[in-house]
N, C-alpha and C positions, 0 to 999 in steps of 0.2 A: 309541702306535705309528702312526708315518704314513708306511712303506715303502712300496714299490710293486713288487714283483716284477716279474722279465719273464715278458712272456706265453708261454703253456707249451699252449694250445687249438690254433688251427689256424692252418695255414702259409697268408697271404694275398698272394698274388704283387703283385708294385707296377706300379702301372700305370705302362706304357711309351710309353705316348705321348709323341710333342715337340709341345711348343705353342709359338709365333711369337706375336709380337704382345702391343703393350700389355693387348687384354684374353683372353689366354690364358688367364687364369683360370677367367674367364665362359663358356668353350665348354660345350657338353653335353659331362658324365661330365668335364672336364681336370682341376679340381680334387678331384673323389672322391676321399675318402681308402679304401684299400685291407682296412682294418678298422675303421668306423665308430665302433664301440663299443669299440676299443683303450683299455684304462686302467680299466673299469668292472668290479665284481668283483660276480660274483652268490654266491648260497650255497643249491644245492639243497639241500631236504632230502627230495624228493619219492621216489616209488616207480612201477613201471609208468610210464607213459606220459607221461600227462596235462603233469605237474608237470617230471620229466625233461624230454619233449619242449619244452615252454615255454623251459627252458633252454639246450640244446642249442642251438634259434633263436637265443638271443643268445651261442651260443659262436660259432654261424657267423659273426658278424656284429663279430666278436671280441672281447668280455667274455671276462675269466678268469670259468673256472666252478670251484668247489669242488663237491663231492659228497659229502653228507656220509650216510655209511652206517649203519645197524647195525652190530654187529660178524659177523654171519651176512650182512651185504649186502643191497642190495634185492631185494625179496621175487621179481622177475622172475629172479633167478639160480637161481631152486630151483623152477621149475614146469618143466621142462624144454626141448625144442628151441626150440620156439618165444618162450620166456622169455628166453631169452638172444640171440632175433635181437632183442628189444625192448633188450637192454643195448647191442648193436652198432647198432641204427639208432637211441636216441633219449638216448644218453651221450658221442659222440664229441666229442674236443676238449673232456674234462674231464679233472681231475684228483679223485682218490677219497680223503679219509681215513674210515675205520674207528671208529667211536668207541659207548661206552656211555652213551649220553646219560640213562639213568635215575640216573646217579651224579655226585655234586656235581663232582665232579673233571673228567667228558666233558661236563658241561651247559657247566662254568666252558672249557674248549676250544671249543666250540659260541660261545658268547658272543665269547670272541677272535675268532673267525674272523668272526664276525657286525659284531662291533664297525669291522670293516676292509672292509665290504662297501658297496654300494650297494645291492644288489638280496637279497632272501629271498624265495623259490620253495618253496609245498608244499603238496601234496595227500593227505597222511597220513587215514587212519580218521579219521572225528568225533567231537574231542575228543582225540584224542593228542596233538596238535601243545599244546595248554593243559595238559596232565598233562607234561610235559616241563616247563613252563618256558618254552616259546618260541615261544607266541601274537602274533600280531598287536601285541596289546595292552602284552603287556609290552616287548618287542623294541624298537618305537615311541614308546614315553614314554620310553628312555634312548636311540634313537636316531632325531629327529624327523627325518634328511634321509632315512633308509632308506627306499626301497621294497617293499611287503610284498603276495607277490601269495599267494594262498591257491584252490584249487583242490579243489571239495568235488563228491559228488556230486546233492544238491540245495540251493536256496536255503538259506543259515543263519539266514531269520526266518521259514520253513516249515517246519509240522509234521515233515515228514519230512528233518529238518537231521539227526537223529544215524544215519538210516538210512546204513549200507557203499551207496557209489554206484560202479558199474563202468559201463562205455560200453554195456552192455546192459539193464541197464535203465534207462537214459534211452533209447535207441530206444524201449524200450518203453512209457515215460510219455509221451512227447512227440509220440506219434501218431505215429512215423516208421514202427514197423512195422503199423500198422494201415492202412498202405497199400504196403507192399512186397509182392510175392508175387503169386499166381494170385488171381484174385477167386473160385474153388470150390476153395481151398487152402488150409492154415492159414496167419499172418502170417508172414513171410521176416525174418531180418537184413537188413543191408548185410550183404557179403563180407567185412568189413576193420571193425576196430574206429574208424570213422569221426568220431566224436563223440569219442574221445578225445583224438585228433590233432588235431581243428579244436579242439578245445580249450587244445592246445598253443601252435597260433598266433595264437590270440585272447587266452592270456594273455600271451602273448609284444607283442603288438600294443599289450595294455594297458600294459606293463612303459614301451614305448617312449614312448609317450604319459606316462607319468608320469615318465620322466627328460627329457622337454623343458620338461615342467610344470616340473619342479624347478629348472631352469634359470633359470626366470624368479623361482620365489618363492621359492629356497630349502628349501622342504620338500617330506618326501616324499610317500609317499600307502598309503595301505591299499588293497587293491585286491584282490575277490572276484568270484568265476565259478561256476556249477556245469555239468555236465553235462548235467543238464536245459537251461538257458536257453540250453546252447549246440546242443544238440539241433534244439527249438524256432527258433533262429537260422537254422539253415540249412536251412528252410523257409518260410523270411520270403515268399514269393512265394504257394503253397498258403496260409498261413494269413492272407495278406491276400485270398484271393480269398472263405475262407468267413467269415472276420470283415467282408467287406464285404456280405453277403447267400447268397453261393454256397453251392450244397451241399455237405454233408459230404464228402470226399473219403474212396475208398474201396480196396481194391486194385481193379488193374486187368491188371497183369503189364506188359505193354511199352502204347507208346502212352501219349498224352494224354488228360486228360478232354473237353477241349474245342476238341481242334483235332486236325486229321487231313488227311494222314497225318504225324504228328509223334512222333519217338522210338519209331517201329517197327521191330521187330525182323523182319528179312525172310529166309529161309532163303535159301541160295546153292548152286551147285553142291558145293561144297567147306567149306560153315561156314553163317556167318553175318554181315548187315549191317545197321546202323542208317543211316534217312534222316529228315528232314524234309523237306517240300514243303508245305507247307498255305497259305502265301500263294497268292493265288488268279496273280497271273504265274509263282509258283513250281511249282504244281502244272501249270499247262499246260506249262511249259516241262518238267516231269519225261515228262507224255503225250507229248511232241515227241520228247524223247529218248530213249523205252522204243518210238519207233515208233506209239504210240497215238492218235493225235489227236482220235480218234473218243472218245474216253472225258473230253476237256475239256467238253463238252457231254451227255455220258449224264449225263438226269435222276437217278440217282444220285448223282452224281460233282460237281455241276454248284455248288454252294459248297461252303464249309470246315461250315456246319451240317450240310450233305445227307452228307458224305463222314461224318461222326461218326454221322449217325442210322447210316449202312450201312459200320460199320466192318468187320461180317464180309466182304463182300461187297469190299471196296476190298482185305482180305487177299489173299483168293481172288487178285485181277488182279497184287496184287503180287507173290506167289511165284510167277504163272506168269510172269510177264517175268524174273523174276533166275534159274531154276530151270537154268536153260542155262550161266548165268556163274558165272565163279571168283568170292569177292569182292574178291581185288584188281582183277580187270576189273572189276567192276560200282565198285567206288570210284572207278577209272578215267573211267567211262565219267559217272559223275554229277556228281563234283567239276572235272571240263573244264567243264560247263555252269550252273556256280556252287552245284550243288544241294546242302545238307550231308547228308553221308553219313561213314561209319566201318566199318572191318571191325572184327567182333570178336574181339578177339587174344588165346591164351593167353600166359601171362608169356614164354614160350620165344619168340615169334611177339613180343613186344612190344620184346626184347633185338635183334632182329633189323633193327626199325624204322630205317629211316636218318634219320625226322625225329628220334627217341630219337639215335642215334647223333649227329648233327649238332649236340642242343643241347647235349652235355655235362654233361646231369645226372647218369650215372652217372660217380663218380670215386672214387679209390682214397685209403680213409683206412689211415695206413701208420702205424708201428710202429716199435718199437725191435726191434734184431736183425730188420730185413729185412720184422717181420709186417703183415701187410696184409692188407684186405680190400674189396670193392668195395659203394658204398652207392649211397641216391639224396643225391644234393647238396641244394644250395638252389634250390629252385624258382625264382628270380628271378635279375638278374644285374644288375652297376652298370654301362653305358655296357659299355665293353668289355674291362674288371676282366675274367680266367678267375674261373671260379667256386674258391670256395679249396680248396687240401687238408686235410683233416681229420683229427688225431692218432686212434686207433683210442679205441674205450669202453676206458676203466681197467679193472682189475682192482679188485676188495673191496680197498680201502684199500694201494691201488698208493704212491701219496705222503703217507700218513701221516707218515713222518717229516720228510720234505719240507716239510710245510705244516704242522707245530707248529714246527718251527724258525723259520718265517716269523712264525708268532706268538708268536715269544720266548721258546720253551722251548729250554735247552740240552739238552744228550746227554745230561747225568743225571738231569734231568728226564724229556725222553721214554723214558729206559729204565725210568724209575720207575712211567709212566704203562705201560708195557708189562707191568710185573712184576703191576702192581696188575690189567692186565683191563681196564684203561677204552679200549684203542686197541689194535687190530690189524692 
């Protein structure tokens, strides 16, 4: 089989620009094609986030995606509300079949679909993905161009390869929570399952990287992550300060360890603000602008070491100057004078946002019969490409039939396949 179905993921508007001139080509963004990855066929077989979000990346980016289920569906449909916003934000612009892959009949479907792919995507429990059939290992010795990303929650040549790895504990192996929180408070999460999703796009990153590799050699690649290293990753800055000699990092709640006032959280008349000022023009320039002048030179105050030794004390001065202001005034009043600063927004307050509003990341992935729903987009954008629209998350084995017919099964086949139990 060497069809090519048409793409069926997300609607990518074409760029409308005219270009003049013999090297119109050459302009920034004229030649970007509108779905880069048009023609590439991945095959999740992932669950939750991780594995799904990885794919979704290259749905947006326009890869057909297949999704290939249980026959009960991924396991995020059956945990409740919040389970199912993880099907709506990290599934859109796929297509779903349903299949029993513990049976020679849905493994030998799995295989077709695999056989027609470029990319295989999954982050199944340790050791399920090789009790099926459809490891790395073997997938890749009958299909050497395939790309094969694999998505675990720790290293697979560490001890603790066959431990169940969820985005929680890796914050918690990786030191991430042993510095969130109050420093006379137990360890804090992040807010948001963070290490799952940078997960997503680091294996999405490696995907990309290995289909340009392939470009050149022909082959494809095996390609593993876990949770941990991507944990650890996104500390790269901390763990080069105490891998270079620095001390252990510890909680501290807001604020820096080593520079001040930097990532302080400052109360406001009406909320809350984050600023940094700690370059020594930048902190005079914040005393200029808060009225203070007098305090560029308070032996307190007076470097970025001295402002650290007397971080309470730099507190104190800060929440009486903003204690007056709204924090949209005090953003106001500090980002005129180049200072960085931030209010801190609940989600309702963040919808609100006219720079949100202006970039267009929120957009509407739509539906058959009218259904829709509003997500976050793609973080990025090509020259002046809109960012695309995205088909809504399928349904448990919405194209089933769909996509065994693609793989050369007729009607009496897939009804047979239906009667037997192997697709749903």
């Amino acid at each position: 089989m060497n069809h090519r179905p048409a793409y069926h993921g997300v609607v990518h508007p074409q760029n409308k620009r005219t270009m003049t001139g013999d090297h119109a080509s050459d302009t920034l963004g004229a030649a970007l094609p509108a779905a880069p990855l048009l023609g590439v066929r991945v095959v999740d077989l992932g669950q939750y986030i991780a594995g799904p979000g990885a794919a979704m990346a290259l749905a947006e980016l326009g890869a057909s995606v297949t999704k290939v289920e249980p026959l009960a569906g991924d396991q995020a449909r059956h945990i409740g509300r919040y389970g199912e916003s993880m099907v709506r934000a990290y599934n859109r612009g796929k297509r779903s079949i349903a299949l029993d892959l513990k049976s020679p009949a849905g493994h030998d479907v799995a295989m077709r679909l695999i056989a027609e792919a470029d990319v295989v995507i999954q982050n199944l429990r340790p050791g399920a993905i090789d009790k099926l059939g459809l490891g790395p290992g073997v997938v890749r010795e009958r299909f050497p161009r395939l790309i094969y990303l694999s998505i675990a929650g720790f290293p697979s040549n560490g001890p603790s390869r066959d431990r169940a790895g969820y985005d929680i504990a890796a914050q918690a192996e990786s030191g991430l929570m042993s510095i969130t929180g109050e420093p006379d408070r137990q360890p804090q999460k992040v807010g948001v399952p963070v290490i799952d999703a940078a997960a997503a796009q680091v294996g999405a990153q490696a995907v990309l990287a290995a289909l340009y590799g392939r470009e050149k050699t022909g082959v494809g690649a095996t390609i593993e992550t876990s949770l941990l290293e991507v944990a650890m990753h996104l500390q790269a800055a901390t763990w080069a300060d105490y891998l270079g000699g620095g001390p252990e990092p510890t909680r501290m709640g807001d604020g820096q360890p080593h520079n001040a006032p930097a990532a302080e959280v400052v109360p406001t008349r009406d909320g809350y603000i984050v600023l940094s000022a700690y370059a020594e023009d930048h902190w005079a320039r914040l005393c200029r602008v808060l009225g203070r002048e007098v305090l560029i030179t308070d032996p307190r105050f007076a470097s970025n070491a001295l402002r650290v030794q007397n971080r309470t004390a730099l507190h104190a001065v800060l929440r009486d100057a903003f204690a007056g202001l709204t924090s949209e005034a005090s953003v106001a009043l500090l980002a005129g004078k180049q200072i960085v600063t931030g209010a801190v927004r609940s989600y309702a307050q963040v919808l609100d946002s006219l720079d949100v509003t202006a970039s267009g990341l929120l957009v509407d992935a739509v539906g058959p019969e009218g259904r829709s729903y509003r997500v976050i987009g793609m973080p990025y954008r090509f020259g002046e490409v809109p960012r695309p629209q995205p088909a809504v998350a399928p349904g448990c084995g919405a194209q089933s039939d769909e996509l065994l017919a693609e793989a050369g099964y007729d009607p009496s086949a897939i009804c047979a396949l239906r009667t037997e139990g192997v697709v749903a």
